[in-house]
KOLNU-677423 format. One record per residue (C-alpha): x negated, y negated, z negated; residue in one letter. Coordinates in steps of 0.1 Angstrom, whole numbers, padded with zeros to 4 digits, always signed. Each point is the difference from the previous one (the first is absolute). Example, Ala and Ser with C-alpha at 12.3 -4.5 7.8 and 13.67 -1.06 7.14 Angstrom:
-0123+0045-0078A
-0014-0034+0007S
***
This chain:
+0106+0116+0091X
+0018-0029-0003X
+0029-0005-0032X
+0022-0014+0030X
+0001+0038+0017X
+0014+0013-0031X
+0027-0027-0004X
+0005+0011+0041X
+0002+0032-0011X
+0023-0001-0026X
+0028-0020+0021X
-0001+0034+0021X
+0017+0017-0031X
+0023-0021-0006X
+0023+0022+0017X
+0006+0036-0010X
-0005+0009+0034X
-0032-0018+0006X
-0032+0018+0001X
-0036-0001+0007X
-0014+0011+0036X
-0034+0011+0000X
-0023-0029+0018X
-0039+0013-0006X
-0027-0026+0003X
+0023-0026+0002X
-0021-0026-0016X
-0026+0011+0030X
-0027+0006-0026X
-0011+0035+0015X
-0019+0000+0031X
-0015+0026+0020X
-0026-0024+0019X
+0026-0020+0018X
+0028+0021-0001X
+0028-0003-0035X
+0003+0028-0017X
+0038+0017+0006X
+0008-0020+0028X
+0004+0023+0027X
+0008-0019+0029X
-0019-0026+0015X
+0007-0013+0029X
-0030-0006+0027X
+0015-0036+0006X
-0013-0008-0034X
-0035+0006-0018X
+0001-0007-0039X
-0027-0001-0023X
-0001-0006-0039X
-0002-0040-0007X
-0006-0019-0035X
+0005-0033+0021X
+0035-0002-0006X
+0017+0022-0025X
+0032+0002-0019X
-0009+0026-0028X
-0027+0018-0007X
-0032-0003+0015X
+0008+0007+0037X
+0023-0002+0022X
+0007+0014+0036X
-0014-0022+0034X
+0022+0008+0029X
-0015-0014+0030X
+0027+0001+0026X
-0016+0001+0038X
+0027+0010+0018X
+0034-0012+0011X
+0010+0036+0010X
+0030+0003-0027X
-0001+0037-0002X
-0033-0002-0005X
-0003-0013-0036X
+0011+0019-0026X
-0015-0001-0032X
+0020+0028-0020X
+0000+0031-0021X
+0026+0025-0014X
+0019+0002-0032X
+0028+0023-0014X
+0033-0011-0015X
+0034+0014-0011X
+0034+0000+0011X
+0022-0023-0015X
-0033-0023-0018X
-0005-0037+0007X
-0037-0011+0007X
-0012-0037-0006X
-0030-0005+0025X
-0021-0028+0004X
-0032-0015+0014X
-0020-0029+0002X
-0017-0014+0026X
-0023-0034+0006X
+0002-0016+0038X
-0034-0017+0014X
+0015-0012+0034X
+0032+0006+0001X
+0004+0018+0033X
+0009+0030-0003X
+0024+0015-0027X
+0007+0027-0022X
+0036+0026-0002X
+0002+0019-0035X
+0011+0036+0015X
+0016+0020-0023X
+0016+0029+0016X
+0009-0022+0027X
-0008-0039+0007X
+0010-0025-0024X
-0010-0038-0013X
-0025-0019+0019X
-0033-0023-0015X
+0004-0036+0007X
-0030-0002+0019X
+0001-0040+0000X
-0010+0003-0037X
-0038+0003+0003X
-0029+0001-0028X
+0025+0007-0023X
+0009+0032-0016X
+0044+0012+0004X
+0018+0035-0005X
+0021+0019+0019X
+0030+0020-0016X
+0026+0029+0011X
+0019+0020-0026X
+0001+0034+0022X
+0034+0026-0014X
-0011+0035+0013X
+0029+0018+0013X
-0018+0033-0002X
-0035+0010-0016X
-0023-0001+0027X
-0037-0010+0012X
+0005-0036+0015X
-0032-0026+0010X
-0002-0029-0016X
-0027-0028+0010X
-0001-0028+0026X
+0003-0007+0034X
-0020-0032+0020X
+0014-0022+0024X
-0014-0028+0020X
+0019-0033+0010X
-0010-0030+0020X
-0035-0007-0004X
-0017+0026-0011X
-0032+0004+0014X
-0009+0036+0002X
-0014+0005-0039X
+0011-0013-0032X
+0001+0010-0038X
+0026+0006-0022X
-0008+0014-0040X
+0019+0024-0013X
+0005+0007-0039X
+0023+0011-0024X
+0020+0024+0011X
+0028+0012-0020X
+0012+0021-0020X
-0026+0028-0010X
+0012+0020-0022X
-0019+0009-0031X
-0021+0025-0001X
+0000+0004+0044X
-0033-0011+0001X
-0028+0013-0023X
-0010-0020-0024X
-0033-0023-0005X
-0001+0013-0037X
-0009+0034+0023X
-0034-0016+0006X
-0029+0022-0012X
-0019-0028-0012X
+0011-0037-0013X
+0031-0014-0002X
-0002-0033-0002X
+0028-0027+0005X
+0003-0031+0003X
+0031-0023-0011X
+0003-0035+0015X
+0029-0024-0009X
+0002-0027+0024X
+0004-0037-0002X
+0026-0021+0018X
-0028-0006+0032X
-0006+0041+0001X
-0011-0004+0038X
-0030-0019-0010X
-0011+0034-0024X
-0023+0023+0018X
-0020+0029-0019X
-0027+0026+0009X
-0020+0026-0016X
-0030+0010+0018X
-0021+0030-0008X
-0043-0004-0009X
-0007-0006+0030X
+0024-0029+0013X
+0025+0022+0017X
+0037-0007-0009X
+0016+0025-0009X
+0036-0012-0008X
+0013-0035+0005X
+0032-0019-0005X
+0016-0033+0008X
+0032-0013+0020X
+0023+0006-0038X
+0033-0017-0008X
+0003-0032-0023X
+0005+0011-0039X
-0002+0039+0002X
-0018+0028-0019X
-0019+0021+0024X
-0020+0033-0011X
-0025+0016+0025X
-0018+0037-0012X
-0033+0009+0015X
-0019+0027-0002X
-0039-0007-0007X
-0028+0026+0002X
-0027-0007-0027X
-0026-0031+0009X
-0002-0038-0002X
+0029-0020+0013X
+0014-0038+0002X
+0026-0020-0003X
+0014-0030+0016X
+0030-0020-0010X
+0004-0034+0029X
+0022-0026-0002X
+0001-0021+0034X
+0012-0031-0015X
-0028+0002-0027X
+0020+0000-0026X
+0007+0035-0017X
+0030+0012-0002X
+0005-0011-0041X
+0015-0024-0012X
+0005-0029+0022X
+0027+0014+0024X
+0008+0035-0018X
-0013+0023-0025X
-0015+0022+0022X
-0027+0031-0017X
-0017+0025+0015X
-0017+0035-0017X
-0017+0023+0006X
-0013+0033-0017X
+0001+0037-0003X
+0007+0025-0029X
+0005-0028-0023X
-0029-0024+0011X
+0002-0028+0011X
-0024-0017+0030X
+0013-0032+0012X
+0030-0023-0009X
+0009-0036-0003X
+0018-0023+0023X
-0015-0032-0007X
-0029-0007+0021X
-0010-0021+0033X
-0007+0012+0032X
-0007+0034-0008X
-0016+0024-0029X
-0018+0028-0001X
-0007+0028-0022X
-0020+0031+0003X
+0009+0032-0020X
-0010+0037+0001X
+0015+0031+0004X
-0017+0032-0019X
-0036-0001-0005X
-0016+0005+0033X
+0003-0036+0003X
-0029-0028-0006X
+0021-0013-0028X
+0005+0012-0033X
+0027+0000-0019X
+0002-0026-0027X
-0002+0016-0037X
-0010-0015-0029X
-0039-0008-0004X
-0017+0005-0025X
-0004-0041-0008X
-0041+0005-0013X
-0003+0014+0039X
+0022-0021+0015X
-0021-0030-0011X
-0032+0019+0006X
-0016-0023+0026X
+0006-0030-0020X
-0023+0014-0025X
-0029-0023-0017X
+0011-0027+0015X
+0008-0037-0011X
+0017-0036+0013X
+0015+0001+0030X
-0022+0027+0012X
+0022+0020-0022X
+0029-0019+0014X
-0010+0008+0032X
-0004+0036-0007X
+0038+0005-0013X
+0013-0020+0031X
-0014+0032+0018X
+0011+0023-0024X
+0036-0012+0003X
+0004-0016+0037X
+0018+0015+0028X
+0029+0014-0019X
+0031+0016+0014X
+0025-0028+0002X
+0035+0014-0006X
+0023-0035+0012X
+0016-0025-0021X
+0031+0023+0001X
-0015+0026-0015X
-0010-0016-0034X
+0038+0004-0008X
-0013+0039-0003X
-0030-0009-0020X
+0020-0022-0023X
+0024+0032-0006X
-0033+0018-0012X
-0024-0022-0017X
+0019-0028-0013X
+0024+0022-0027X
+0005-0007-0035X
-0017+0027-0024X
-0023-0019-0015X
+0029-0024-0022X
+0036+0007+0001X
-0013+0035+0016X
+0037-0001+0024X
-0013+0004+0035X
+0010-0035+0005X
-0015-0026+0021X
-0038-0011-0025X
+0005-0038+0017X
-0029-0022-0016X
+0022-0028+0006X
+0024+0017-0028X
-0012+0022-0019X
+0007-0004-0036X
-0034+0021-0012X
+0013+0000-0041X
+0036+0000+0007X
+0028+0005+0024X
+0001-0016+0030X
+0029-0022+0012X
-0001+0016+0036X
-0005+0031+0012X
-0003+0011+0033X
+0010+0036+0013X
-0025+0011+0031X
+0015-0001+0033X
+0033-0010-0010X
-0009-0036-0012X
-0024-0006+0032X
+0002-0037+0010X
+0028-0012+0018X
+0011-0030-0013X
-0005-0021-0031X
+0016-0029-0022X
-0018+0006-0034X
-0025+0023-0014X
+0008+0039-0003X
+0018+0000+0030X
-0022+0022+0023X
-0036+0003+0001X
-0027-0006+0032X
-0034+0006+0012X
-0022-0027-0020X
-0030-0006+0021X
-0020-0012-0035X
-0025-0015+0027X
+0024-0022+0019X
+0001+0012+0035X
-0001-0036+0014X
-0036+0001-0011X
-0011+0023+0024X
+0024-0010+0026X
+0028+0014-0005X
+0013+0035+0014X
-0033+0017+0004X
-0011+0031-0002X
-0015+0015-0018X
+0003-0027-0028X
+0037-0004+0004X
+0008+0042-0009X
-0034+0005-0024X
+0019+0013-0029X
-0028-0010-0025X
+0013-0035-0002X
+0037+0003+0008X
+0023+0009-0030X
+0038+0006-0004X
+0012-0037-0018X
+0034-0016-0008X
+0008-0018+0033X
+0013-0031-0017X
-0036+0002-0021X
-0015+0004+0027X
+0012-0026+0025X
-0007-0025-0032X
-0039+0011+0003X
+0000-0003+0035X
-0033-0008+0015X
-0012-0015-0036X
-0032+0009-0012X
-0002+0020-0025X
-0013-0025-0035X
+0012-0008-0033X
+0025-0023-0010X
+0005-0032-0015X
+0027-0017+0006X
+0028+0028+0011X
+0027-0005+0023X
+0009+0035-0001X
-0002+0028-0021X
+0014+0038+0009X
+0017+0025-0025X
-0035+0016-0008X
-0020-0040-0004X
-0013+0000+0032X
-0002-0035+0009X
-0003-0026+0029X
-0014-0033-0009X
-0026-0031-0001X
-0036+0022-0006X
-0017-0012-0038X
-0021-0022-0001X
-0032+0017-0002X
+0005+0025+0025X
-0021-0018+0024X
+0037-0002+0026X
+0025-0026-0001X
+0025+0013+0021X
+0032+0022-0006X
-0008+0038-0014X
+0019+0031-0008X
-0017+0019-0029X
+0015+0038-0002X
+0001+0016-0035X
-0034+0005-0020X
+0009+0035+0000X
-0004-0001+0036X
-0026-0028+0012X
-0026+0026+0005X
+0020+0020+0024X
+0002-0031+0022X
-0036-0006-0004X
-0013+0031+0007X
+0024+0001+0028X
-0016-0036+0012X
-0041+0018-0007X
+0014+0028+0019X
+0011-0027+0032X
-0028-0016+0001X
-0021+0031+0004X
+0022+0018+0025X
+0002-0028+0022X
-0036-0013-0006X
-0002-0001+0041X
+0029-0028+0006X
+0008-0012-0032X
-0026-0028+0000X
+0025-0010+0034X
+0033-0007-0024X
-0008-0032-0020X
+0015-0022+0024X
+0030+0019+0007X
+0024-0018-0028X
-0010-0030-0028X
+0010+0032-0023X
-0031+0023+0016X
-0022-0030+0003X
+0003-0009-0038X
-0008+0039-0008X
-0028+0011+0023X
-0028-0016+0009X
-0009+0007+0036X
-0027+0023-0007X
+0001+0046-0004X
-0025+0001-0025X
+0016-0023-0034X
+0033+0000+0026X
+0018-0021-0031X
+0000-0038-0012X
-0017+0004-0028X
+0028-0012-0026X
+0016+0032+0016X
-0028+0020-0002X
+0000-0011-0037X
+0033+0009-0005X
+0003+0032+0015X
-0036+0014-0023X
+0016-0013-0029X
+0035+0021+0009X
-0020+0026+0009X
-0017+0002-0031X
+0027-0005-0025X
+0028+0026+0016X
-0020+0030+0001X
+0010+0027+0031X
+0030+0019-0015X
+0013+0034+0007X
+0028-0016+0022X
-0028-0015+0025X
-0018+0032+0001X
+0028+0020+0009X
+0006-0024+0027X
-0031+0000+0014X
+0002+0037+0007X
+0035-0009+0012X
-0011-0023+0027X
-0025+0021+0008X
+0019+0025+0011X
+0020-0026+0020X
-0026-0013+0018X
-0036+0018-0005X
-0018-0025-0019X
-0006-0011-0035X
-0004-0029-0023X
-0039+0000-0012X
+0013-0023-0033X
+0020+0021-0018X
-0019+0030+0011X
-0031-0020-0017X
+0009-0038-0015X
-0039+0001-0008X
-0002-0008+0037X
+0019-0035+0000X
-0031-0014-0030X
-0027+0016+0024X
+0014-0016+0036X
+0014-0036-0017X
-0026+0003-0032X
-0012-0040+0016X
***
């Protein structure tokens, strides 16, 4: 349910005397065919039916389609107890498609109309009902046509309040899966829509029609098999970061399957429950398998090879590297304090000047460096084309950086320095690339104790990607003066250069091979070049 019923429900005791009546199925997500679950008396004025067109919370809602203007003939009730002396706080919302005909909130008696000139819109209806003895009473709605109605028209139904805990038996009662789903909305929540639909396409819950800015948890109970996702954004813009900070999650007995919030259109992701499914579970392979059909092989044949060893991984959404950060960007390989390990900072043979505490020091806003930390995309995401998945969210090339560091490297390639313009509290620097280098433009060159993360990171792109990479040179001067518009060499070769020799000199450390395991977890797939740096030599060895 949503966190909005809650606050609803807690205005209700605010008075001593208030208390909870006992609405069951009043988020109409129960269904007996067409008929609600609990709600005892439906009128034959009216035929409903469950709906995930338009719905208030949870995944569906109640269609009441009113074909009658016989008053007394469209009752849509059912009964509740309360005690003498107690003050109920009812409510109900209800979304208008023609406006003519109109809803009365009957509590014990007739009370507050709908505005039925307020169409495709979602409003509420209120009474606070005093019992003056304790008593079975009906509570529900009543239908009533004004000028123009034409003989049949639809009204949703959702949300009716108060239920009080514990009346209707709960999802966590499911003999299989529980699984939930938690999505926080942005401030355009009408544009979010999601489904989950079962192996064979069917959908099997659905939401949409939320509130602007709200946290809203849905439970569903899944047999064992294959399922997907959808997340949909109308617009085509997500629902993070441009207008909001809206997330979604979702998972089961400590897994999760899908989250994010930054994305396009839509994403999907497929996820399985138990093992009947077609999917395994992702453990840890055992990496001499893993790399198995890559075996004897050389050049970019090998290259080839990896690309479909590791393609087709389980993008998580840009939102959700915050969580990977939390995991396998830590500090226990230096200072050893669970801080922030930013490559940006990091002092390897002394203390560093910053430190960053995960979660609490997430970017927000900066003025200088060790203000917050961010979501370095080490291979700028304006050279594939910006928010893309699943290059924007692949966690084997995005780090947690200094966000002042970071904005200085901006879209820079990577290089080495020789005239500097700036240099961060570890050395990194930003500057006019040596002469030499086989560049002339401006470079930021990390740490040595870190150059070969970023190049095995850069191996690792230009293997997963080897089917659109050789697209991206154009995209930005930057990408144009670092690849070179082909999937097989993929980089200039004073780049190319650059990233063997990096390679070559900062060995894989313990830190990257943690990492690697971490990511995997995250996502499914794994870096080939830390697993084996032999294979950088043996695909680049020209």
């Amino acid at each position: 349910m949503l966190n909005r019923i809650f606050t609803l429900s807690a205005v209700a005791l605010l008075s001593s005397n208030s208390a909870f009546a006992q609405i069951e199925n009043g988020d109409f997500e129960k269904w007996n065919g067409n008929t609600p679950e609990n709600w005892s008396v439906i009128d034959s004025g009216i035929a409903v039916s469950p709906s995930s067109t338009q719905v208030k919370a949870g995944g569906l809602a109640a269609e009441i389609t009113v074909n009658t203007g016989s008053q007394s003939n469209t009752d849509f009730l059912q009964t509740v107890s309360v005690e003498q002396g107690k003050t109920y706080h009812f409510a109900v919302s209800l979304y208008h498609t023609e406006g003519k005909v109109k809803a009365r909130l009957l509590v014990d008696g007739y009370h507050d109309y709908s505005n039925n000139l307020q169409t495709n819109q979602w409003q509420d209806i209120r009474y606070s009902y005093t019992a003056t003895a304790s008593k079975d009473i009906q509570v529900g709605l009543r239908f009533y046509d004004v000028a123009g109605f034409d003989g049949s028209e639809v009204v949703y139904v959702d949300n009716f309040q108060p239920t009080e805990a514990g009346s209707t038996p709960p999802i966590s009662s499911c003999g299989d899966t529980t699984t939930t789903l938690t999505l926080v909305t942005d401030q355009y929540a009408s544009e979010t829509s999601w489904v989950l639909n079962n192996s064979s396409g069917n959908t099997l819950f659905s939401g949409s029609g939320y509130d602007n800015s709200t946290t809203n948890t849905k439970e569903m109970c899944l047999t064992d098999g294959d399922y997907t996702f959808v997340i949909s954004d109308s617009y085509g813009d997500g629902i993070c970061c441009g207008t909001g900070n809206g997330s979604f999650t979702l998972g089961a007995n400590g897994k999760t399957f899908a989250s994010g919030g930054e994305f396009q259109s839509s994403q999907s992701f497929n996820f399985t429950i138990g093992n009947s499914g077609t999917t395994p579970p992702i453990e840890p392979p055992v990496v001499g398998e893993y790399y198995k059909s890559a075996e004897g092989k050389s050049g970019f044949v090998l290259k080839t090879a990896l690309y479909n060893i590791i393609t087709n991984h389980n993008s998580q959404g840009y939102s959700a590297i915050w969580d990977l950060a939390k995991v396998a960007d830590l500090d226990s390989y230096y200072e050893k304090d669970g801080s922030i390990l930013d490559m940006y900072s990091e002092k390897p043979s002394s203390g560093d000047s910053t430190s960053f505490t995960k979660v609490t020091n997430q970017c927000g806003q900066y003025r200088k460096e060790g203000d917050c930390y961010n979501r370095e995309h080490s291979f700028p995401k304006s050279w594939f084309g910006g928010k893309v998945e699943p290059m924007n969210s692949d966690g084997h090339h995005i780090f947690a950086t200094d966000g002042y560091v970071n904005s200085k490297r901006s879209n820079w390639p990577f290089g080495e320095v020789g005239t500097t313009s700036y240099t961060s509290s570890n050395g990194s620097k930003l500057g006019s690339a040596k002469s030499g280098l086989g560049y002339s433009g401006t470079v930021f060159e990390p740490l040595d104790e870190f150059k070969g993360d970023f190049a095995r990171a850069y191996f690792y792109m230009a293997t997963r990607y080897e089917n659109a990479i050789a697209t991206w040179e154009g995209n930005s001067i930057n990408s144009n003066a670092v690849l070179d518009g082909t999937n097989t060499s993929v980089f200039e070769p004073w780049m190319l250069s650059m990233l063997k020799r990096w390679h070559k000199n900062d060995p894989v450390s313990q830190k990257e091979i943690d990492r690697n395991q971490a990511v995997f977890n995250f996502q499914g797939n794994r870096n080939p070049f830390i697993d084996h740096p032999e294979f950088v030599d043996a695909i680049w060895s020209n």
